[in-house]
C-alpha positions in Angstrom: -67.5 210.8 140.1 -68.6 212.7 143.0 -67.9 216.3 141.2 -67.6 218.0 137.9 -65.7 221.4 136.9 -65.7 223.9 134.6 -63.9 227.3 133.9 -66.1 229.5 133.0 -65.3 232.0 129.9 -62.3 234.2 129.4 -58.3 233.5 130.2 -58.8 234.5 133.5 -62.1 231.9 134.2 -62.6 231.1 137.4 -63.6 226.7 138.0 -66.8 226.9 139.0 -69.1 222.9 139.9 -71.2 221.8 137.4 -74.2 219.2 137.8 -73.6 217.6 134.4 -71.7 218.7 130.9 -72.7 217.0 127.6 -68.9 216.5 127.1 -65.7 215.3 128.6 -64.0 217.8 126.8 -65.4 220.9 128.6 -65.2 219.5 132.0 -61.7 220.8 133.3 -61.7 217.8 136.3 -63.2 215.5 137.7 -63.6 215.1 141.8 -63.7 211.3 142.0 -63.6 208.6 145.1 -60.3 206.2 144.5 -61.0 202.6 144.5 -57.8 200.1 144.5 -57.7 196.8 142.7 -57.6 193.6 145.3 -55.1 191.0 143.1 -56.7 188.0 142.1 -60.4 188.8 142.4 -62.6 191.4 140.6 -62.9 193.2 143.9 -62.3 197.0 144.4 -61.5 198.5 148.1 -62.1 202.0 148.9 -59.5 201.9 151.4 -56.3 201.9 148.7 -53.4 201.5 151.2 -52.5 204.9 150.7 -55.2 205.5 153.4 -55.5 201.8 154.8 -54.1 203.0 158.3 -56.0 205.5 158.7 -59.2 203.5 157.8 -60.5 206.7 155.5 -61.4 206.8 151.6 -58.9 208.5 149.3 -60.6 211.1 146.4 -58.7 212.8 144.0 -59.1 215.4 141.3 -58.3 214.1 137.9 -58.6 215.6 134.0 -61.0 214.4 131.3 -58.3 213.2 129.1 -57.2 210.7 132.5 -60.3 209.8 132.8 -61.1 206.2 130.6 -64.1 204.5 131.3 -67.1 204.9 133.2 -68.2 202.0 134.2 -72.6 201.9 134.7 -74.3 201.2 137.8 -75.5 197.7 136.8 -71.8 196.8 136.1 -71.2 197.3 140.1 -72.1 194.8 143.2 -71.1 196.5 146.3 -69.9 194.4 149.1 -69.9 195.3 152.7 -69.4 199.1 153.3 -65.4 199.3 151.8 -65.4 197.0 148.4 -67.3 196.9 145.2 -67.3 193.5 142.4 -67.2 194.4 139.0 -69.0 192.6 136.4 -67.0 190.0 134.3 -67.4 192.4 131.3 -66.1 195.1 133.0 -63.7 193.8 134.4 -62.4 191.9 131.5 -62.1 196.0 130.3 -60.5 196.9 133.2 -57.9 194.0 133.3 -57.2 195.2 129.2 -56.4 199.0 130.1 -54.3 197.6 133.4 -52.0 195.5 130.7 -51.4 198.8 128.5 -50.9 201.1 131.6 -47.4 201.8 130.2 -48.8 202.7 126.4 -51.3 204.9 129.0 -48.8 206.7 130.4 -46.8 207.3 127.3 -49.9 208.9 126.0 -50.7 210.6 129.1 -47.0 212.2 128.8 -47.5 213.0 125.5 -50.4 214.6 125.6 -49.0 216.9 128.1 -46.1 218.3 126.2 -47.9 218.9 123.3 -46.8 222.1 121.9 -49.5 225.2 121.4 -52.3 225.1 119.7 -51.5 225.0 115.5 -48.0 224.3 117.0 -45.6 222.0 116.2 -45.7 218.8 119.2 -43.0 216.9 120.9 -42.7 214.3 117.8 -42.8 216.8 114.6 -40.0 219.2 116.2 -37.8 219.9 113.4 -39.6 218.0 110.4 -40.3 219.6 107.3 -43.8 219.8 105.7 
């Protein structure tokens, strides 16, 4: 995570950077370096082939409730100047949310067309109490 943000107070809040937040919830995204998963090894590149050809590192902006699992320091070897290792623990976690991606993004879709706030949701349309 190389930046945080939050909207500041009111409907018309502007996003302002933040150095730290004691909750996922109030951060409204998340500026963070993409690293892609090298098959077969517990090796991460930051050159995803989105940007392979160009030889540069990808970053993207992504919301607290897509954001699973912060993985610590210690739990990181980096290799070279392009690739980190993940510990077997981590990775064992990582390999456990990559076999559920599609649950993931069922939930990811879901959360998104939820209805208002003390509204009814996508799945309670039309039930009765």
């Amino acid at each position: 995570v190389f930046t945080l943000y939050m909207k500041t107070g009111g409907k018309n809040g502007k996003h302002t950077a933040v150095t730290d937040s004691s909750s996922i919830g109030a951060i409204s995204s998340l500026g963070v370096q993409v690293f892609e998963h090298r098959e077969g090894t517990s090796e991460f590149t930051s050159h995803p082939r989105a940007t392979k050809l160009l030889g540069t590192c990808q970053f993207a902006f992504v919301f607290p409730f897509e954001f699973l699992l912060r993985i610590p320091w210690k739990s990181v070897a980096v290799q070279g100047c392009s690739s980190v290792l993940l510990d077997n623990l981590t990775f064992q976690r990582f390999l456990a949310l990559k076999r559920e991606s599609a649950n993931l993004v069922l939930a990811v879709t879901l959360f998104k067309a939820r209805g208002p706030k003390g509204g009814k949701g996508p799945d309670t349309e039309g039930d009765e109490d």
